[in-house]
VOVEX-988527 format. One record per residue: residue number from 0; chain; x, y, z of N, C-alpha, C in turn. Coordinates in nm, 4 decimals. Layout:
// residues N
(atom NUM, 'A', (X, Y, Z), (X, Y, Z), (X, Y, Z))
...
END
This chain:
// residues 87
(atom 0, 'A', (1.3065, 0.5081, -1.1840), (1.2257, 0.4115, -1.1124), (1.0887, 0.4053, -1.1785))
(atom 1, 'A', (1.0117, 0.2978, -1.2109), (0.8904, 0.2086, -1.2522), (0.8226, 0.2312, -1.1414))
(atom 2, 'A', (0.6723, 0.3041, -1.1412), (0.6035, 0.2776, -0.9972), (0.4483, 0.2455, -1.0694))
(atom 3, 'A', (0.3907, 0.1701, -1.0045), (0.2576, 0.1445, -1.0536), (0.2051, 0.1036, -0.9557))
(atom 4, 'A', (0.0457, 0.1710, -0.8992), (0.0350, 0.1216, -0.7516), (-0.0831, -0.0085, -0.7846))
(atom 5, 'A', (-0.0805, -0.0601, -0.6349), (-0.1676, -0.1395, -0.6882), (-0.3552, -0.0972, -0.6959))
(atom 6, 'A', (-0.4122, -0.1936, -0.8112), (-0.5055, -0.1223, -0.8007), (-0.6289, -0.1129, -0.6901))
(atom 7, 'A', (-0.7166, -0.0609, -0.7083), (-0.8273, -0.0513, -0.5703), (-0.8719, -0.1717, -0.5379))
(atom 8, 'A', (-0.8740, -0.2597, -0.6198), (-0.9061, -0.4482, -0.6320), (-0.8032, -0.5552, -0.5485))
(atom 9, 'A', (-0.6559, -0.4660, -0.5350), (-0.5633, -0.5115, -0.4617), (-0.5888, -0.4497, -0.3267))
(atom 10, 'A', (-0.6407, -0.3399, -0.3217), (-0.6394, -0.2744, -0.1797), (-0.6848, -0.3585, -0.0758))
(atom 11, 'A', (-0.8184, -0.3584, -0.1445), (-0.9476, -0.4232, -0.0733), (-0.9357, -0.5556, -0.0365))
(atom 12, 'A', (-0.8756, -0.6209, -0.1073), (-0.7981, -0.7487, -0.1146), (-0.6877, -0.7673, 0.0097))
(atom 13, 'A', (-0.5786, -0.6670, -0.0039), (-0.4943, -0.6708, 0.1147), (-0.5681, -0.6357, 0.2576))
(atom 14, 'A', (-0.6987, -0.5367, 0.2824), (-0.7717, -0.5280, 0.3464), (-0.8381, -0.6774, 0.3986))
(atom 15, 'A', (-0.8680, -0.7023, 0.3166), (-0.9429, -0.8881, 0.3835), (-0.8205, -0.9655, 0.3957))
(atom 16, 'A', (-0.6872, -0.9715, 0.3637), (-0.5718, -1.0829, 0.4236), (-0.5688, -1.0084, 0.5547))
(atom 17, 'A', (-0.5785, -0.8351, 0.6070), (-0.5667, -0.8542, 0.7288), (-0.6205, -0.8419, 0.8250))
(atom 18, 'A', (-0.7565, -0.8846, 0.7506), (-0.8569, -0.8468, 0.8594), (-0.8824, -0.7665, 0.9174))
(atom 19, 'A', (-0.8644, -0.6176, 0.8853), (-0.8721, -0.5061, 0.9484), (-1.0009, -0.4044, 0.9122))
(atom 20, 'A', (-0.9984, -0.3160, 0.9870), (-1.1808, -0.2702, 0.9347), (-1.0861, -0.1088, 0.8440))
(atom 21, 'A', (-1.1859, -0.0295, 0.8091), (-1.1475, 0.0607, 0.7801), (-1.0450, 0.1548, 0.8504))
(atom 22, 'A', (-1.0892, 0.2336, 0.9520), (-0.9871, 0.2621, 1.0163), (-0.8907, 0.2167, 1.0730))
(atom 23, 'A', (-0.8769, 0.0843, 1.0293), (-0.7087, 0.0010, 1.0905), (-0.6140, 0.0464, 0.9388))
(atom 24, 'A', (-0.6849, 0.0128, 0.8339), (-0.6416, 0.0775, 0.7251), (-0.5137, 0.1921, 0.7130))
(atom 25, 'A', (-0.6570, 0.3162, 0.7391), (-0.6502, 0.4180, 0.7584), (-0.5142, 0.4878, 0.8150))
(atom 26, 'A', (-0.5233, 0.3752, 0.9298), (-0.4494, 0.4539, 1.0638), (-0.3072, 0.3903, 0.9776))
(atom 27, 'A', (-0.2804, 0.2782, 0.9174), (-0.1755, 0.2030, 0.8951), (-0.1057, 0.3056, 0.7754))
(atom 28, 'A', (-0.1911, 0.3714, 0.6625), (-0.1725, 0.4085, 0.5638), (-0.1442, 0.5764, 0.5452))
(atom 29, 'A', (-0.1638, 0.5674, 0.7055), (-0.1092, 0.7373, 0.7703), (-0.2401, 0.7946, 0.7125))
(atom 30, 'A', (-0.3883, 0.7664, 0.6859), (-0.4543, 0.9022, 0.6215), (-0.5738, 0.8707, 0.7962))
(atom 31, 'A', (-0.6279, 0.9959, 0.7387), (-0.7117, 1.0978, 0.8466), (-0.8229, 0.9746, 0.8540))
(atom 32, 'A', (-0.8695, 0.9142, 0.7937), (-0.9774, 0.7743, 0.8381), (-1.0074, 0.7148, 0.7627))
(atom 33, 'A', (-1.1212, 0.6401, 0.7798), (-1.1580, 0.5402, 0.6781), (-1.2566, 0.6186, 0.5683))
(atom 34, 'A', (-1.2629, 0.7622, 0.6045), (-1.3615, 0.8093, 0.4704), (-1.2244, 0.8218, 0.3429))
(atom 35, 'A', (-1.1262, 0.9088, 0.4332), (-0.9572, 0.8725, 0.3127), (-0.9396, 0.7469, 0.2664))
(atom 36, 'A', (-0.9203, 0.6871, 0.3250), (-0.9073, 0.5127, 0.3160), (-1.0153, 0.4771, 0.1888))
(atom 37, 'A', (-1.1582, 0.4961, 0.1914), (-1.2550, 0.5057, 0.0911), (-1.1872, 0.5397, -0.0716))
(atom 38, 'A', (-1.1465, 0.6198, -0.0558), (-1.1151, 0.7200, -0.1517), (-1.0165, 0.6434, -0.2586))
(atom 39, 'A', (-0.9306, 0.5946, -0.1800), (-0.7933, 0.5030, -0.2473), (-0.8708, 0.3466, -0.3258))
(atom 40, 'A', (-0.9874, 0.3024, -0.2816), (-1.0517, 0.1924, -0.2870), (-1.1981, 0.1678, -0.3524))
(atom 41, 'A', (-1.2601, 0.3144, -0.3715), (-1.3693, 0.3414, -0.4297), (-1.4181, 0.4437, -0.5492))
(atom 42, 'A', (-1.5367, 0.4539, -0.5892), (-1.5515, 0.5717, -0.6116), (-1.5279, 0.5419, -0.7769))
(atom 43, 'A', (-1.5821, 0.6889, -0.8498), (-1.5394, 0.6570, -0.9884), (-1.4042, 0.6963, -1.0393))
(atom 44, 'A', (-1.3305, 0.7984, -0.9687), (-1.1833, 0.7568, -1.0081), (-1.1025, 0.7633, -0.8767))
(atom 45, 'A', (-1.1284, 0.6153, -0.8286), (-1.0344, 0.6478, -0.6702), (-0.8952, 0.6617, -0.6790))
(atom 46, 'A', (-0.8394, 0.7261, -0.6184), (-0.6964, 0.7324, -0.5960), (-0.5534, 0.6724, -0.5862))
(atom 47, 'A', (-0.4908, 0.7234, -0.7236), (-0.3911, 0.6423, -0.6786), (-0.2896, 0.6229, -0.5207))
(atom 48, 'A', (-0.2527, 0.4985, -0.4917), (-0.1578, 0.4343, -0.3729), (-0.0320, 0.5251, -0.4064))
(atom 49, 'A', (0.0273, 0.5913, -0.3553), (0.1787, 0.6596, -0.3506), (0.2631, 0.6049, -0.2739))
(atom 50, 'A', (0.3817, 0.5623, -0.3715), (0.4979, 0.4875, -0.3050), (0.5145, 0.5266, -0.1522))
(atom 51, 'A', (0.5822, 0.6052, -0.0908), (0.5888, 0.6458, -0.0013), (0.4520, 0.6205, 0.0892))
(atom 52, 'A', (0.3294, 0.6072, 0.0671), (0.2572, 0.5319, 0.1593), (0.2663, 0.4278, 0.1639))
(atom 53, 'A', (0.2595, 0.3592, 0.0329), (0.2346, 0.1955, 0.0800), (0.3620, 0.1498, 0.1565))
(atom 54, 'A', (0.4971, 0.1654, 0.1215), (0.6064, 0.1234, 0.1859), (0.6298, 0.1826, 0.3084))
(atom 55, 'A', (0.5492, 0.2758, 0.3693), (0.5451, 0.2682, 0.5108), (0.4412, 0.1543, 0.5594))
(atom 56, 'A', (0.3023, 0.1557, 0.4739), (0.2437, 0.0608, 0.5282), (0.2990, -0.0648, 0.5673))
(atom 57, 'A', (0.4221, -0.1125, 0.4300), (0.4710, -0.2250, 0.4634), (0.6239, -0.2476, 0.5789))
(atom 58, 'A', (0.6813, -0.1132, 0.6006), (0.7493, -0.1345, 0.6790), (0.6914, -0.1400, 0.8285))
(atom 59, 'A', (0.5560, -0.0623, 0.8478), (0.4957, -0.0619, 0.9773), (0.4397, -0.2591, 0.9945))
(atom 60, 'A', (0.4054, -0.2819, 0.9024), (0.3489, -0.4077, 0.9536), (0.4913, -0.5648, 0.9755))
(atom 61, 'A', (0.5916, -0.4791, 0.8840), (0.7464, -0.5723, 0.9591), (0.7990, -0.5103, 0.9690))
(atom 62, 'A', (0.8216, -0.4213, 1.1001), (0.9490, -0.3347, 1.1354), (1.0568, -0.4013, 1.1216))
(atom 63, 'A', (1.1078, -0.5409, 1.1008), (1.2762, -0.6033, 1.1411), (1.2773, -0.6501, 0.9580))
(atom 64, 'A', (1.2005, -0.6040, 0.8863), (1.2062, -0.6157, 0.7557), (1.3566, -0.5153, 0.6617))
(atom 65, 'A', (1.3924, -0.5618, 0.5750), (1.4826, -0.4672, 0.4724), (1.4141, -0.3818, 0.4256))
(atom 66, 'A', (1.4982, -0.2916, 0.3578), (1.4630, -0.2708, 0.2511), (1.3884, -0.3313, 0.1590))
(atom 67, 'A', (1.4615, -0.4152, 0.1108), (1.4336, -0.5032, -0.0126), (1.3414, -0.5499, -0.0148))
(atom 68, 'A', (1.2955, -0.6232, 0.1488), (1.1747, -0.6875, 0.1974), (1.0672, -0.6304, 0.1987))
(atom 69, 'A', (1.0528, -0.5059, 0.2444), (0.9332, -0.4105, 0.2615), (0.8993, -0.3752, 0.0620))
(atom 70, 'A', (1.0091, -0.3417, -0.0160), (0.9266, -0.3447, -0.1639), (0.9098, -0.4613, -0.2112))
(atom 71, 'A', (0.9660, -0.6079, -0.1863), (0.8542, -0.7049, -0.2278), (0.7209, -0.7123, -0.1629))
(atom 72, 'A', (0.7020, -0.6796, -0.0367), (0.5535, -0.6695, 0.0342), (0.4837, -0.6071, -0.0729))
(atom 73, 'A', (0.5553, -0.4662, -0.1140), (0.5036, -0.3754, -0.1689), (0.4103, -0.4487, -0.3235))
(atom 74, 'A', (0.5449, -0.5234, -0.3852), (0.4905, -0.5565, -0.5072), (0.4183, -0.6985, -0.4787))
(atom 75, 'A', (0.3826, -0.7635, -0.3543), (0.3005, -0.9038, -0.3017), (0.1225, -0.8561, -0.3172))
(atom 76, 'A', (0.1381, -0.7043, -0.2821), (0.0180, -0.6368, -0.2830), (-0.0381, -0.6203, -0.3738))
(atom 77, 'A', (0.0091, -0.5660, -0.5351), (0.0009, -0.5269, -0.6738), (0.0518, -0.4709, -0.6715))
(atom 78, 'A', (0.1690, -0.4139, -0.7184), (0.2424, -0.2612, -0.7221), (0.3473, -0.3097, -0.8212))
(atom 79, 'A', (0.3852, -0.2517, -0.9163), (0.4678, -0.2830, -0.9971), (0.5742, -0.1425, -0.9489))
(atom 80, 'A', (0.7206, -0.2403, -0.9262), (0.8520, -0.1469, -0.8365), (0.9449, -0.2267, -0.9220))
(atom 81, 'A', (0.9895, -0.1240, -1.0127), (1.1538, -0.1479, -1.0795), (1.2472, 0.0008, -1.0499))
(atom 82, 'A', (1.3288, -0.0684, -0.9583), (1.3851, 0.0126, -0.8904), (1.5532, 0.0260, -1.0071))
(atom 83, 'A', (1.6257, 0.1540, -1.0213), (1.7217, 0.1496, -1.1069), (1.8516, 0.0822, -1.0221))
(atom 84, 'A', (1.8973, 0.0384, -1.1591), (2.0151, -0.0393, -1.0651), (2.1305, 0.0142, -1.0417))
(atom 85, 'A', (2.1932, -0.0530, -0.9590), (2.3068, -0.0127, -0.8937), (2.4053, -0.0163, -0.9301))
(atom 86, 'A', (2.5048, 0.1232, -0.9331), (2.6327, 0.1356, -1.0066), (2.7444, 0.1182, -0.8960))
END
């Protein structure tokens, strides 16, 4: 599997489509607040996004979503997801 998260320019970005303040973020992205939340989005080397967070982020915001659906959210955000194929 290909994972590339998106970068802090996408974060902040998906942050203003949902209108949410920091700790809506936060709380969505499972971390301890918006100073964590900071961290992924700022700073001189902020943090990379880990699969496993963002695709909860995106399954929490469409629970009746797929699979499939929740990693295009994933890659709608910036995230480059090449998933191996199926035998």
């Amino acid at each position: 599997m290909l994972y590339v998260p998106p970068t802090p320019d996408d974060l902040r970005a998906l942050k203003d489509r949902l209108n949410f303040t920091g700790e809506q973020m936060a709380d969505l992205f499972g971390l301890a607040g918006n100073n964590q939340w900071r961290k992924y989005t700022g700073g001189n080397e902020p943090r990379p996004m880990s699969l496993p967070m963002l695709f909860l982020a995106g399954a929490l915001l469409n629970r009746t979503a797929t699979m499939e659906q929740v990693f295009d959210w994933c890659r709608s955000v910036g995230a480059t997801i090449e998933l191996p194929a199926e035998d």
